[in-house]
Backbone of each chain as ProteinMPNN parsed JSONL, in Angstrom:
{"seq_chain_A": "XXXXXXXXXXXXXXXXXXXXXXXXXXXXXXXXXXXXXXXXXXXXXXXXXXXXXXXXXXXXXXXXXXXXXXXXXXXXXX", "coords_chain_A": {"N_chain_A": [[4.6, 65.841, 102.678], [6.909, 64.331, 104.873], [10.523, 64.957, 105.199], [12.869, 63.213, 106.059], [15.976, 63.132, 107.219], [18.871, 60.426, 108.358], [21.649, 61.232, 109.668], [25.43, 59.271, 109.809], [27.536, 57.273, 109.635], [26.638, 54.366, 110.194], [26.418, 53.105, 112.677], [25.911, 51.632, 115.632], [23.958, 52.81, 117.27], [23.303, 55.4, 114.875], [21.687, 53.756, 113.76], [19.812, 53.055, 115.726], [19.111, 55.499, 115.869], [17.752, 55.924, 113.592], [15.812, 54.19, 113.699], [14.427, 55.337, 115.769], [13.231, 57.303, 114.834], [11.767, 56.757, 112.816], [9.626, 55.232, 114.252], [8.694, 57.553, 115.081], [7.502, 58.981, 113.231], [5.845, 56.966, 112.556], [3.957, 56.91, 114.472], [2.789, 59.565, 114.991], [1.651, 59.98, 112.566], [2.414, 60.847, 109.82], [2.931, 61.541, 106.779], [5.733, 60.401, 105.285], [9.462, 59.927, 104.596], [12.337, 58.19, 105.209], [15.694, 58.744, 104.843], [18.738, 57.74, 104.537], [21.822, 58.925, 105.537], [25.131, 58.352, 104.709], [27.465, 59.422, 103.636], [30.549, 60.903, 104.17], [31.292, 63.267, 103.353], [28.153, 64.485, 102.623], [27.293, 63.858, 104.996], [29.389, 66.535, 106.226], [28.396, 68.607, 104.765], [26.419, 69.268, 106.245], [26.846, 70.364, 108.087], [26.954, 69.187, 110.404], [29.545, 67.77, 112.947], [29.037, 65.857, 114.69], [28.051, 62.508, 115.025], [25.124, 60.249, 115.859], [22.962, 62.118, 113.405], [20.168, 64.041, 112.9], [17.963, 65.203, 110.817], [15.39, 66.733, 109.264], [13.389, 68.185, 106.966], [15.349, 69.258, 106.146], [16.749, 71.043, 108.322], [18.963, 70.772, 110.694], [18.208, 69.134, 113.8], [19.073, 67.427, 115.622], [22.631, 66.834, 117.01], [24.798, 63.903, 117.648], [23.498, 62.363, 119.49], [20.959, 59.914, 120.363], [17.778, 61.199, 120.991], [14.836, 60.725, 123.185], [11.863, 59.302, 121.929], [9.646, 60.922, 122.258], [10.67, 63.06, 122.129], [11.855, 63.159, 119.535], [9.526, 63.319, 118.264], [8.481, 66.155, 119.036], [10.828, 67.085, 117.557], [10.153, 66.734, 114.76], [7.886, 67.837, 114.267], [8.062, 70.206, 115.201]], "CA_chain_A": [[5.6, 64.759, 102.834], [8.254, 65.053, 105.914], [11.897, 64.279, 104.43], [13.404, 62.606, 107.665], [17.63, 62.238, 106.873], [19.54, 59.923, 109.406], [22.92, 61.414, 109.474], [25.604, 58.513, 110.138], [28.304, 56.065, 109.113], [25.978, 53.113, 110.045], [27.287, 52.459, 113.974], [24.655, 51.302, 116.399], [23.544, 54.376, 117.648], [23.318, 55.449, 113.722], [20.397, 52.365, 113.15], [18.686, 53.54, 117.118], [18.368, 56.976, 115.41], [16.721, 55.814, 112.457], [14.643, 53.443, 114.593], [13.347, 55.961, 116.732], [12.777, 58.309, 113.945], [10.263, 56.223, 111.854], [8.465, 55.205, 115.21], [7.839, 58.821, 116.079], [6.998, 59.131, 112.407], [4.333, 56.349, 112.478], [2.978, 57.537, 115.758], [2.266, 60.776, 114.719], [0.742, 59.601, 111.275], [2.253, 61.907, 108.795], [3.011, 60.755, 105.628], [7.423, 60.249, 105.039], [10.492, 59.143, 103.634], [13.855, 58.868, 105.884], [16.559, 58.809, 103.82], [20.165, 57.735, 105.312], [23.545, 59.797, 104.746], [26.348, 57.684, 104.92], [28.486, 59.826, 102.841], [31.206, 62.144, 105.166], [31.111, 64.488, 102.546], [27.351, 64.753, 102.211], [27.676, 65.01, 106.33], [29.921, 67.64, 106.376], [28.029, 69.728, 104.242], [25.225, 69.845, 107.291], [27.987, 71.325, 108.928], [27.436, 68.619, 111.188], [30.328, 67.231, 113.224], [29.121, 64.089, 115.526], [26.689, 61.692, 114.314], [24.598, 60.559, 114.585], [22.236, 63.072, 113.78], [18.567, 63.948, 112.571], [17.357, 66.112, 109.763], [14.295, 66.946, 108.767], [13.007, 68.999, 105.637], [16.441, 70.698, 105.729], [16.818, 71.375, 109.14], [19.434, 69.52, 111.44], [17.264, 69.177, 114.532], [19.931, 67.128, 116.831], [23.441, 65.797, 117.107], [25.612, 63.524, 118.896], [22.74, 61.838, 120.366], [19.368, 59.685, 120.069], [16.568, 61.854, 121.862], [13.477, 59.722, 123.437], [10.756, 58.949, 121.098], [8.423, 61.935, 122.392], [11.826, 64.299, 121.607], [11.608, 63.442, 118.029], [7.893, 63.66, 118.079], [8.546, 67.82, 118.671], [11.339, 67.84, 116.484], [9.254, 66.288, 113.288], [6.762, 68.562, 114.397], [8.565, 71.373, 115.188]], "C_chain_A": [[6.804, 65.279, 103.622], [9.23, 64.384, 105.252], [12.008, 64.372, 105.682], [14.996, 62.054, 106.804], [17.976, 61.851, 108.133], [21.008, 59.698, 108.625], [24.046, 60.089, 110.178], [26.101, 57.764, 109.126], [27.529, 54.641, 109.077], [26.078, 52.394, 111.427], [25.458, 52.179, 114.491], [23.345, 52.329, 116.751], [22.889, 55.099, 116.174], [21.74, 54.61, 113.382], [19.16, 53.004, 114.621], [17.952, 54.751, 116.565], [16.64, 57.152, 114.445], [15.178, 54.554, 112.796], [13.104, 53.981, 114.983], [12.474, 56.898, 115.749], [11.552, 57.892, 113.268], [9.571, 56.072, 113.155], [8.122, 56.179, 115.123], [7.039, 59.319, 114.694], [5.26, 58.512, 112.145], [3.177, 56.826, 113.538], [2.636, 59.102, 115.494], [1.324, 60.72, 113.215], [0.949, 60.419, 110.113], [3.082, 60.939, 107.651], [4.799, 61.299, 104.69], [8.247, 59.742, 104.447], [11.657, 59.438, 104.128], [14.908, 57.823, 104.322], [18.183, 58.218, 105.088], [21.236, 58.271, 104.69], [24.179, 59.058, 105.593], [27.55, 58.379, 104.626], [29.064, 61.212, 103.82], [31.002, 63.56, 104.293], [29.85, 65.195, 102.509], [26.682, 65.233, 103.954], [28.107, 66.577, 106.718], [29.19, 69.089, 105.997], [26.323, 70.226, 104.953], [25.393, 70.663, 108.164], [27.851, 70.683, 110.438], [28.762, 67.521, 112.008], [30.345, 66.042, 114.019], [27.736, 63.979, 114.894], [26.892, 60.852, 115.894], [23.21, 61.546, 115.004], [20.723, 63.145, 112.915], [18.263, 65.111, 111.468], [16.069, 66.354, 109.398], [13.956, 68.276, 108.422], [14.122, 69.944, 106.204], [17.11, 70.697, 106.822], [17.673, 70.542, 110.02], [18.683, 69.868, 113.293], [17.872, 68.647, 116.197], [21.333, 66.407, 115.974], [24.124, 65.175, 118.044], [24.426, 62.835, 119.674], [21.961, 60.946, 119.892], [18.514, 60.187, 121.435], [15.758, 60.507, 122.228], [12.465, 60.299, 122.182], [9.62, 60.281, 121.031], [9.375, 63.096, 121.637], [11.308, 64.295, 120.248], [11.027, 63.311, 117.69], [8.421, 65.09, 118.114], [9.499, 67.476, 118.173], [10.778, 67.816, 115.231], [8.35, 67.384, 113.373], [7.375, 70.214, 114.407], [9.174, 72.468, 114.111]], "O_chain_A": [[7.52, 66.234, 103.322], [8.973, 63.305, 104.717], [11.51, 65.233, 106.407], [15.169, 61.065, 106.091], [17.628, 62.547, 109.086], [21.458, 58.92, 107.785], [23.58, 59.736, 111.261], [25.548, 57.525, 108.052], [27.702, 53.854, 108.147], [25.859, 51.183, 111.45], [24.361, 52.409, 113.983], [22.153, 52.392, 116.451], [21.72, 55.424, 116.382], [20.846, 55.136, 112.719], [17.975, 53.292, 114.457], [16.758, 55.036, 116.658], [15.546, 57.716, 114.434], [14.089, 54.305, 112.278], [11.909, 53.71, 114.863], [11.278, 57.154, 115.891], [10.519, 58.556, 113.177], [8.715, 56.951, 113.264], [6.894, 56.168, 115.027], [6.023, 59.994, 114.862], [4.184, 59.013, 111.821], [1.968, 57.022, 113.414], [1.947, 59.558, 116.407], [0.388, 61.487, 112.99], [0.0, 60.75, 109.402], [3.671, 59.869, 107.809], [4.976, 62.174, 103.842], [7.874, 58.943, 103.587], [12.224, 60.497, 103.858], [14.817, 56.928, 103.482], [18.319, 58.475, 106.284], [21.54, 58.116, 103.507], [24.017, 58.978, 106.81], [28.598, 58.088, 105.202], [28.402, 62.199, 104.138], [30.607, 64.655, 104.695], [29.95, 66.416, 102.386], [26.015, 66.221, 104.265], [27.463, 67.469, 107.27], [29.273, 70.189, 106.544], [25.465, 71.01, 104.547], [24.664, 71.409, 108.818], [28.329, 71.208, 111.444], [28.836, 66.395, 111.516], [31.318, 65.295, 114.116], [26.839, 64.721, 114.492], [27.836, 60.735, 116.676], [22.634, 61.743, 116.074], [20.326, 62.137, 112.331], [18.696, 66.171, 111.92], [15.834, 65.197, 109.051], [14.089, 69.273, 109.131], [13.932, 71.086, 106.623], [18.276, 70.351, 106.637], [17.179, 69.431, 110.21], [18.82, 70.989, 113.781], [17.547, 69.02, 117.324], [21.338, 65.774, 114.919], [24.188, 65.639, 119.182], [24.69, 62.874, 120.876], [22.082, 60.946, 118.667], [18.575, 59.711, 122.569], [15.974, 59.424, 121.685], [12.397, 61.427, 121.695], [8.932, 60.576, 120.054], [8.956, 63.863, 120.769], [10.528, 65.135, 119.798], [11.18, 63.038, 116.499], [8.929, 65.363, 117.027], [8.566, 66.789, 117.756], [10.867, 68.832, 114.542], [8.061, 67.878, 112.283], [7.06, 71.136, 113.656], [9.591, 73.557, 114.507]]}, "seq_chain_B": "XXXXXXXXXXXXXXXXXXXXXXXXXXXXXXXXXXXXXXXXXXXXXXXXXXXXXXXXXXXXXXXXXXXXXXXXXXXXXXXXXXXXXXXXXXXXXXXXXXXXXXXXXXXXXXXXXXXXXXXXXXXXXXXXXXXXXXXXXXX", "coords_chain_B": {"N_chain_B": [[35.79, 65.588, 110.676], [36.003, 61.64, 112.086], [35.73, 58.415, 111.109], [33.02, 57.799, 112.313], [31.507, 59.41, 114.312], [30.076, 58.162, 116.872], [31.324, 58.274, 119.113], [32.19, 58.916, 122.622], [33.176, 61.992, 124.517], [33.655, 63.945, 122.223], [34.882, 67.022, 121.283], [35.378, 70.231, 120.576], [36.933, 72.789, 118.529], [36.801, 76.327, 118.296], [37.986, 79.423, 116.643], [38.092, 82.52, 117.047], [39.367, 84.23, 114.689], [39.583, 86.457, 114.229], [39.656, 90.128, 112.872], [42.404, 91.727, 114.139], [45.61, 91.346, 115.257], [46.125, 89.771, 117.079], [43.733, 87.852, 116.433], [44.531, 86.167, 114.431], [46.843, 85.09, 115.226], [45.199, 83.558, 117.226], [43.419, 81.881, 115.45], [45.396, 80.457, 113.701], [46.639, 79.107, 115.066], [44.74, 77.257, 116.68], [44.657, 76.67, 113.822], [46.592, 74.811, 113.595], [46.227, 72.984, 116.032], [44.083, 71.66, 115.315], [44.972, 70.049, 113.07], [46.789, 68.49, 114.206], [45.091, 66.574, 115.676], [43.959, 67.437, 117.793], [41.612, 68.319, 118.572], [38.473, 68.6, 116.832], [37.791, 70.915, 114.084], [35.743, 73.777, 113.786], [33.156, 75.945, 112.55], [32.608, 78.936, 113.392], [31.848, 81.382, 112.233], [29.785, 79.984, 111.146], [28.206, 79.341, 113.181], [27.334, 81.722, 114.136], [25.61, 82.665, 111.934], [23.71, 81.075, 112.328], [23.518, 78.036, 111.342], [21.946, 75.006, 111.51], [22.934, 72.454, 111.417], [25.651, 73.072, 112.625], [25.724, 74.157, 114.887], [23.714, 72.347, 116.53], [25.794, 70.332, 116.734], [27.57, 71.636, 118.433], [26.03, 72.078, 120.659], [26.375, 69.142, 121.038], [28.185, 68.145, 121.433], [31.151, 67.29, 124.011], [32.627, 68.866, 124.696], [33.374, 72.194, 124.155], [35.453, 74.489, 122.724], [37.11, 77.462, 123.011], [38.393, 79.922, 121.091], [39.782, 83.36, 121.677], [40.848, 86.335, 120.26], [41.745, 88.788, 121.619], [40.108, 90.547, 124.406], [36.801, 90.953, 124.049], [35.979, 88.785, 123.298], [34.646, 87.154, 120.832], [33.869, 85.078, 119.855], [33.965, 83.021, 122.142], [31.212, 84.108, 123.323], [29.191, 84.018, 121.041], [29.032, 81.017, 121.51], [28.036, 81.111, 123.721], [25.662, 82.719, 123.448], [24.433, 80.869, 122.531], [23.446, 79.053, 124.029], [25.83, 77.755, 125.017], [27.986, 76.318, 127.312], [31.728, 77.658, 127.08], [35.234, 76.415, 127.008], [36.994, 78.546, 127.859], [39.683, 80.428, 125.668], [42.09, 83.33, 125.519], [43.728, 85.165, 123.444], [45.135, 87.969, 124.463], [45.431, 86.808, 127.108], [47.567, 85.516, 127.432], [49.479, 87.488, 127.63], [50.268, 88.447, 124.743], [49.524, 91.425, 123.096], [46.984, 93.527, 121.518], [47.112, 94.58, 118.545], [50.083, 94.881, 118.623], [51.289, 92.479, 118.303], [52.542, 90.51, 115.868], [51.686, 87.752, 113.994], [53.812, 85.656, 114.079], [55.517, 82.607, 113.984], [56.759, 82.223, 116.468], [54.832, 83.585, 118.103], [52.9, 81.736, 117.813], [53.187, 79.316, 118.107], [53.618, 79.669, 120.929], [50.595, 79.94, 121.688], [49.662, 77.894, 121.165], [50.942, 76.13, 122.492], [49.856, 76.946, 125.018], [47.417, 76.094, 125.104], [47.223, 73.541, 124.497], [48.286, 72.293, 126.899], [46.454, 73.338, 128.882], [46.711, 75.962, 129.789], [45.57, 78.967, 131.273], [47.112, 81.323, 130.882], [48.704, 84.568, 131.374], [47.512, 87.341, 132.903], [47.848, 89.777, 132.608], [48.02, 91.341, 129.998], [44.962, 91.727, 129.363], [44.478, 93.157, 131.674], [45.405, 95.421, 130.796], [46.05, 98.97, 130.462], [44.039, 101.507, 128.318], [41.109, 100.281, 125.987], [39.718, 98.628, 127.081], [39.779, 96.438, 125.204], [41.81, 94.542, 124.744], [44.057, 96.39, 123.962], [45.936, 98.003, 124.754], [45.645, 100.787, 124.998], [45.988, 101.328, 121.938], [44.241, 101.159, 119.837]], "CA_chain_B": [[35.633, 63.91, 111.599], [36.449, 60.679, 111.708], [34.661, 57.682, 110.176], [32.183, 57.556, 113.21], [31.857, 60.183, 115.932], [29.705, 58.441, 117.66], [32.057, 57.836, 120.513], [32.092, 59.446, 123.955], [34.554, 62.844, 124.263], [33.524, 64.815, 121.342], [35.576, 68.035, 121.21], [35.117, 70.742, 119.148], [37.559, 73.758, 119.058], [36.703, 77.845, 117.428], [38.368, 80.553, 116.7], [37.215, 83.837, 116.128], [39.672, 84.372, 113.671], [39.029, 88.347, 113.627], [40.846, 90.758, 111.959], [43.334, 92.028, 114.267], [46.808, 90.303, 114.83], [45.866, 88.583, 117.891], [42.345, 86.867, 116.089], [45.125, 85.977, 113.264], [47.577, 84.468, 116.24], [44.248, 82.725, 117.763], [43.22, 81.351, 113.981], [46.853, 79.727, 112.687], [47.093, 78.273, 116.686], [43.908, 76.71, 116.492], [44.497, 75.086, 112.788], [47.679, 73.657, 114.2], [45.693, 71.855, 117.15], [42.999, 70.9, 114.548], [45.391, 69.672, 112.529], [47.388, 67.303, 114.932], [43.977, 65.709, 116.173], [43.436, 68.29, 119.59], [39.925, 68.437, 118.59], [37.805, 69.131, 115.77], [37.596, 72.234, 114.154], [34.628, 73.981, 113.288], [33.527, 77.224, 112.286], [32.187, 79.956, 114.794], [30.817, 82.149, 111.742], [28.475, 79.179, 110.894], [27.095, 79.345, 114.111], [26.662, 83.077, 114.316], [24.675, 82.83, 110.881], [22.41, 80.234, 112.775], [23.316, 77.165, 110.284], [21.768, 74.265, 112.487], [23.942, 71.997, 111.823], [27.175, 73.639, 113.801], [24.69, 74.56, 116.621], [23.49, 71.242, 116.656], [26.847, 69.774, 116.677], [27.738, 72.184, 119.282], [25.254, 71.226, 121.593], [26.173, 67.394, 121.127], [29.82, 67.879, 121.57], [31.282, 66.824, 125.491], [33.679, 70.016, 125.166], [33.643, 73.264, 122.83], [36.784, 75.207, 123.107], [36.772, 79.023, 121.758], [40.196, 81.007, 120.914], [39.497, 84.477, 121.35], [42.123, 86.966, 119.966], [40.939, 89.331, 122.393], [38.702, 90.086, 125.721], [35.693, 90.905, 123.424], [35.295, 87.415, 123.236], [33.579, 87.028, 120.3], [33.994, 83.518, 119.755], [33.179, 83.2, 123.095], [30.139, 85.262, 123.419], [28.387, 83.43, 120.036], [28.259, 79.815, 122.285], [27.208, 81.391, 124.853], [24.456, 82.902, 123.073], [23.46, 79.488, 121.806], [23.358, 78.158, 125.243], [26.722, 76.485, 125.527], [29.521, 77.195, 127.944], [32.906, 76.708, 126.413], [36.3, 76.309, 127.896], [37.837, 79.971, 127.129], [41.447, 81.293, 125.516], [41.704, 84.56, 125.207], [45.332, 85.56, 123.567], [45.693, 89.156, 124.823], [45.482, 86.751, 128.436], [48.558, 85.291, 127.03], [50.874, 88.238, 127.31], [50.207, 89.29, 124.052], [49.397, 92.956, 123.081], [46.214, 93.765, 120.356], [48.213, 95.279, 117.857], [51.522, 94.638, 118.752], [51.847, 91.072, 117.892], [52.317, 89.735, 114.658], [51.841, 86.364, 114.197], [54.471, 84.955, 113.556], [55.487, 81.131, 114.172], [56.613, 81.738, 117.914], [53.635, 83.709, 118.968], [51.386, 80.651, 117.832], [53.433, 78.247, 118.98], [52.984, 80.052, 122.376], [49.196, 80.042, 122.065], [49.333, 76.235, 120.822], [51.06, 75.6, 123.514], [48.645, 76.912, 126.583], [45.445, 75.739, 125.033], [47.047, 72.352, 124.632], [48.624, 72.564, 127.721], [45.448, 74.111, 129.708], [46.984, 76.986, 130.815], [45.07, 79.952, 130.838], [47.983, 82.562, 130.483], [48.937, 85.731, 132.349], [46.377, 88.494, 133.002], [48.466, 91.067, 131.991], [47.346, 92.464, 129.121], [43.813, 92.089, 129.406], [43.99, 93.915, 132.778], [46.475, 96.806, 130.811], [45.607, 99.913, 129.953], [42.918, 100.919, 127.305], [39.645, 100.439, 125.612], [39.079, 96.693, 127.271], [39.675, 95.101, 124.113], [43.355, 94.41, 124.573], [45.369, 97.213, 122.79], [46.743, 98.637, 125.588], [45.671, 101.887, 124.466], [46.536, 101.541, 121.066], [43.341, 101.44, 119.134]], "C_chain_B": [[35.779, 62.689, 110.972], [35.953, 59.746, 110.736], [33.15, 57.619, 111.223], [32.262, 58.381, 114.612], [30.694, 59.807, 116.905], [29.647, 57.466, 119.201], [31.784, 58.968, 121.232], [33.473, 60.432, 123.453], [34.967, 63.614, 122.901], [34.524, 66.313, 121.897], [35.608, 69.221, 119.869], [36.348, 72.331, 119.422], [37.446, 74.856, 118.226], [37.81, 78.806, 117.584], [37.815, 81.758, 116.281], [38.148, 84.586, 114.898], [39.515, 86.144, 113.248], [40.043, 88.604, 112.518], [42.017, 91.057, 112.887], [44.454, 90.958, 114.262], [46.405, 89.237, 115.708], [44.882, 87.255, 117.855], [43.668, 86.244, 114.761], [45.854, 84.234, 113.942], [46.217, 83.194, 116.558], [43.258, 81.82, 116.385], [44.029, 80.708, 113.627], [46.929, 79.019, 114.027], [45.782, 76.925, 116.897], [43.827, 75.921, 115.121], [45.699, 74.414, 112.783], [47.237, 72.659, 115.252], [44.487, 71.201, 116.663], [43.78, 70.282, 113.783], [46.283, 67.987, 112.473], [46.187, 66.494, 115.469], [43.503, 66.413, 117.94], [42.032, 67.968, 119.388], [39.552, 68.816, 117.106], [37.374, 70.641, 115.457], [36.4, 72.262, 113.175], [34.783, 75.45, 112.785], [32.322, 78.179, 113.081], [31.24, 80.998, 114.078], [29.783, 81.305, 111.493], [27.436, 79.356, 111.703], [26.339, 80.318, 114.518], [25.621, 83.16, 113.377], [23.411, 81.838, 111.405], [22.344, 78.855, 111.949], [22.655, 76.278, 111.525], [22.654, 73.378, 112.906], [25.169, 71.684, 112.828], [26.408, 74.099, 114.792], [24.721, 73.673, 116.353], [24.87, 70.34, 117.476], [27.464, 70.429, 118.247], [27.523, 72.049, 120.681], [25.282, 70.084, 122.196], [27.492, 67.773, 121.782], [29.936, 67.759, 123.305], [31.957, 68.31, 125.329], [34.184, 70.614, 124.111], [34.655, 73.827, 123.421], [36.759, 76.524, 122.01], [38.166, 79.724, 122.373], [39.915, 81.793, 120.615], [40.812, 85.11, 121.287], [41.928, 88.325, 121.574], [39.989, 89.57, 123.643], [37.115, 90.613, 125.419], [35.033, 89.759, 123.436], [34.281, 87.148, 122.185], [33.106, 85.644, 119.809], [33.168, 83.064, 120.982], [31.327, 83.263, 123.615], [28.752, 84.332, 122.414], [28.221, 82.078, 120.585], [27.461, 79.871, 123.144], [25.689, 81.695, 124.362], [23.556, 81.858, 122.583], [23.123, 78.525, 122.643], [24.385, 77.287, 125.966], [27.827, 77.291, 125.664], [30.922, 76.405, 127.625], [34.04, 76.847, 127.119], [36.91, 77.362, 126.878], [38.837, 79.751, 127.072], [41.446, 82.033, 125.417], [43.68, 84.807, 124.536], [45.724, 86.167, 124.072], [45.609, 88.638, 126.699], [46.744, 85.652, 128.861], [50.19, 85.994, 127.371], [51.206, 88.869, 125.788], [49.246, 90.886, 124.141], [48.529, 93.04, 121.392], [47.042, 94.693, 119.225], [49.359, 95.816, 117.57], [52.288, 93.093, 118.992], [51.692, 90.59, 116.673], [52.217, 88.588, 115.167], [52.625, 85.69, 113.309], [54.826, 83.487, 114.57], [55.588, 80.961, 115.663], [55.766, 82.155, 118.853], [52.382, 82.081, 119.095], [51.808, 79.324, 118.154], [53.046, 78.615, 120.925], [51.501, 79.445, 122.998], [48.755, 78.51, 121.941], [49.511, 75.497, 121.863], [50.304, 75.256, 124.973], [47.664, 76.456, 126.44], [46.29, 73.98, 125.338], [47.545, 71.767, 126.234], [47.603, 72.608, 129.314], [45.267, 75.115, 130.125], [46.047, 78.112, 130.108], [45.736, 81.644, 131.041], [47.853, 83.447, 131.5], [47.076, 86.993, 131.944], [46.801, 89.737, 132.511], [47.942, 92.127, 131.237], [45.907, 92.322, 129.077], [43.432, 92.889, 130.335], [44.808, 95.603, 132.403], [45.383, 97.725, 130.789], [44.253, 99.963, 128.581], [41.487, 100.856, 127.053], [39.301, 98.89, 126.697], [39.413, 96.059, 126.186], [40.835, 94.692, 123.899], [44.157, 94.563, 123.941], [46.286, 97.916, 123.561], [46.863, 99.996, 125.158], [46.178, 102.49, 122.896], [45.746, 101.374, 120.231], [42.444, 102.936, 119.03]], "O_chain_B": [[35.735, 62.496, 109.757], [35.734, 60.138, 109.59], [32.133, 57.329, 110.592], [32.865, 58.099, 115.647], [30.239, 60.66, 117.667], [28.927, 56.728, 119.874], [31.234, 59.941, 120.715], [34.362, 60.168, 122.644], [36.11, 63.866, 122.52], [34.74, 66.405, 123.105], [35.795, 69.072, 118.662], [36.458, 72.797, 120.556], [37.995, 74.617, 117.15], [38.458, 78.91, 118.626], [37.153, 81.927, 115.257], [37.622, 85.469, 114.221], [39.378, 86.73, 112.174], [40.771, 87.966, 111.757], [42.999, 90.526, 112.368], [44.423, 89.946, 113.561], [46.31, 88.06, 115.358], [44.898, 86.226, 118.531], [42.935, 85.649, 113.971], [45.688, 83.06, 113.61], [46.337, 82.05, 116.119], [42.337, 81.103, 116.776], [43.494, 79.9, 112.867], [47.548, 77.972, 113.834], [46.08, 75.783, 117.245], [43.213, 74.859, 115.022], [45.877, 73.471, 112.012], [47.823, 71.581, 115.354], [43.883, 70.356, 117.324], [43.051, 69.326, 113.518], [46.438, 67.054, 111.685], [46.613, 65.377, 115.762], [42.906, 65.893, 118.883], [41.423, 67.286, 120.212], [40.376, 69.303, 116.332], [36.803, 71.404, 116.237], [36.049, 71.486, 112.286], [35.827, 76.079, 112.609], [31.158, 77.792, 113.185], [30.253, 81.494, 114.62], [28.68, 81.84, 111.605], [26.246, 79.49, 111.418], [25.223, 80.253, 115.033], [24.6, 83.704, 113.797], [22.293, 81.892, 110.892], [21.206, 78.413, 111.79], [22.803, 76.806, 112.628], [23.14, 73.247, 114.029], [25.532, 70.702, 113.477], [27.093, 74.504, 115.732], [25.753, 73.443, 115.722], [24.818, 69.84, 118.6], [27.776, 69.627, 119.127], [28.331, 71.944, 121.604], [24.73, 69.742, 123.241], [27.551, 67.498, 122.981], [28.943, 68.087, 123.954], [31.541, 69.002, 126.259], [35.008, 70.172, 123.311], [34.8, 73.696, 124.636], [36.522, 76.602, 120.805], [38.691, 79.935, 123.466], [39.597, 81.844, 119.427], [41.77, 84.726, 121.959], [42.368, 87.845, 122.619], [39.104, 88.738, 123.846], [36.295, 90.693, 126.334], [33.815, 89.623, 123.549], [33.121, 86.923, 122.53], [31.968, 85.355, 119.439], [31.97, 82.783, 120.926], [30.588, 82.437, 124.15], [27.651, 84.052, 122.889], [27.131, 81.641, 120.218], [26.506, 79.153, 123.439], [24.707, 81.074, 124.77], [22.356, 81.907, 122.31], [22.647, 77.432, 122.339], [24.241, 76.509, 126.909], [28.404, 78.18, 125.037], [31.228, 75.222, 127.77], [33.854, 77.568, 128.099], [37.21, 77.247, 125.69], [39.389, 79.064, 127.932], [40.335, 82.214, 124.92], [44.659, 84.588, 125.25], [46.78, 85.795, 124.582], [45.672, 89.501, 127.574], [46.956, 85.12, 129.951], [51.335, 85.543, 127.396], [52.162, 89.619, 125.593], [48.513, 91.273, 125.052], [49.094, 92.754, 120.336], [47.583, 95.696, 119.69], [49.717, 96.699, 116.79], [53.318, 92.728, 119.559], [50.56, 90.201, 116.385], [52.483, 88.246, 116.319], [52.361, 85.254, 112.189], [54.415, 83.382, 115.726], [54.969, 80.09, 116.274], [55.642, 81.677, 119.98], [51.573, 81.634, 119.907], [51.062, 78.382, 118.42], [52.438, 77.974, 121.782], [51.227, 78.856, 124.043], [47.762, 78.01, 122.469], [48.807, 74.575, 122.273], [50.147, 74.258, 125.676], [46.874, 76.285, 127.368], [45.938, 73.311, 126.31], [47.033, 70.716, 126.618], [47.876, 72.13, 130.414], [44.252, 75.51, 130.698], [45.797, 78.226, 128.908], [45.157, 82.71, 131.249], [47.066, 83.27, 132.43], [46.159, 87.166, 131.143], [46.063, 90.609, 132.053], [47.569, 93.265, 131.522], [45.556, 93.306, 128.426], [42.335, 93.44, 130.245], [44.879, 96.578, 133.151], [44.191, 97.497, 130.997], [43.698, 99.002, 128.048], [40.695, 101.348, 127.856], [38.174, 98.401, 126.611], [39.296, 94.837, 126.287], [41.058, 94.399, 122.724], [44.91, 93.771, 123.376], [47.322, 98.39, 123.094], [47.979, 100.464, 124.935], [46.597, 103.621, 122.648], [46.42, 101.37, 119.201], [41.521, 103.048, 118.223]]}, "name": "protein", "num_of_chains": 2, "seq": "XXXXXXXXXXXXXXXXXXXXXXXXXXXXXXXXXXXXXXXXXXXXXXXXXXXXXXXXXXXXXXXXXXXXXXXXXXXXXXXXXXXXXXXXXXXXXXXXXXXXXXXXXXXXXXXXXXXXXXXXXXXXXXXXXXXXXXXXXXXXXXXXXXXXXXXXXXXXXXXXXXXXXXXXXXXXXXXXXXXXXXXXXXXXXXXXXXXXXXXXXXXXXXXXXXXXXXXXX"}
């Protein structure tokens, strides 16, 4: 089971992340659960500073951005 | 950060914070320009330990800024190694002297001043005398 967090207050960009994230999830076929952090505090302690950003099993993988769809195919994977 | 960074013109600003006086000077100058809203401050050992996070963040940001006490650059040196070129300070390129500056309030107003400023200070003492690491022969 991949833990997928989508770091993020909730802005547009924030919802694209978590968009793209389950697509690349379904298209790859592995079996998930994204989670959303809203909480600055629960941010901070990724030690990330721009959202919004990507997590998975632990790992912050990007910020400040949304990658293309294939991107966060290798990061899930990666 | 704010409630939402994810606006355009991210900024992130380090210090290396060493031990001598001038990483002290380049540490108290830097949480005065994090403090007023210059930029966001982060932390430079995070990134040396490899957290992802502060890499990550690093990476995203439009413009890292690193306050080295020093021409060791170690602040410096640790973005670079992570792939990202930052807009240098160096203090000892200030006109200060590695172990002949305390830091006290008007050195770091000095240093507050050129970063916010832009300036990138005299050459002086990084070109003095010495090991290179700007003691002017006094380490």
């Amino acid at each position: 089971m991949y833990k997928i967090e989508v770091l993020g207050t909730g802005c547009a960009k924030c919802n694209k992340l978590e968009e793209t994230a389950r697509k690349a999830a379904d298209e790859l076929g592995i079996e998930y659960e994204v989670i959303k952090v809203k909480d600055i505090n629960d941010i901070m302690n990724y030690g990330v500073m721009i959202t919004p950003a990507l997590v998975v099993n632990g790992i912050v993988k990007v910020a400040g951005k949304v990658p293309a769809i294939e991107e966060v195919k290798k990061m899930i994977n990666g | 950060m704010g409630d939402c960074a994810c606006n355009s013109g991210t900024k992130i600003i380090y210090s290396c914070s060493g031990a001598a006086d001038v990483g002290e000077i380049a540490d108290r100058a830097v949480r005065a320009l994090k403090r007023e809203g210059f930029a966001q401050g982060s932390c430079v050992a995070a990134l040396g330990a490899g957290l992802s996070g502060y890499i990550e963040s690093a990476k995203g940001a439009d413009v890292n800024i690193t306050v080295d006490g020093c021409p060791v650059g170690c602040a410096r040196k640790i973005l670079e190694n992570l792939g990202v070129t930052p807009v240098s300070y160096t203090v000892t390129e200030m006109g200060f002297i590695k172990g002949s500056s305390p830091a006290n309030p008007e050195a770091i107003e000095t240093v507050y001043r050129n970063i916010k400023e832009g300036k990138t200070g005299e050459q002086k003492s990084a070109a003095g005398p010495g090991c290179g690491c700007g003691c002017s022969g006094n380490c």
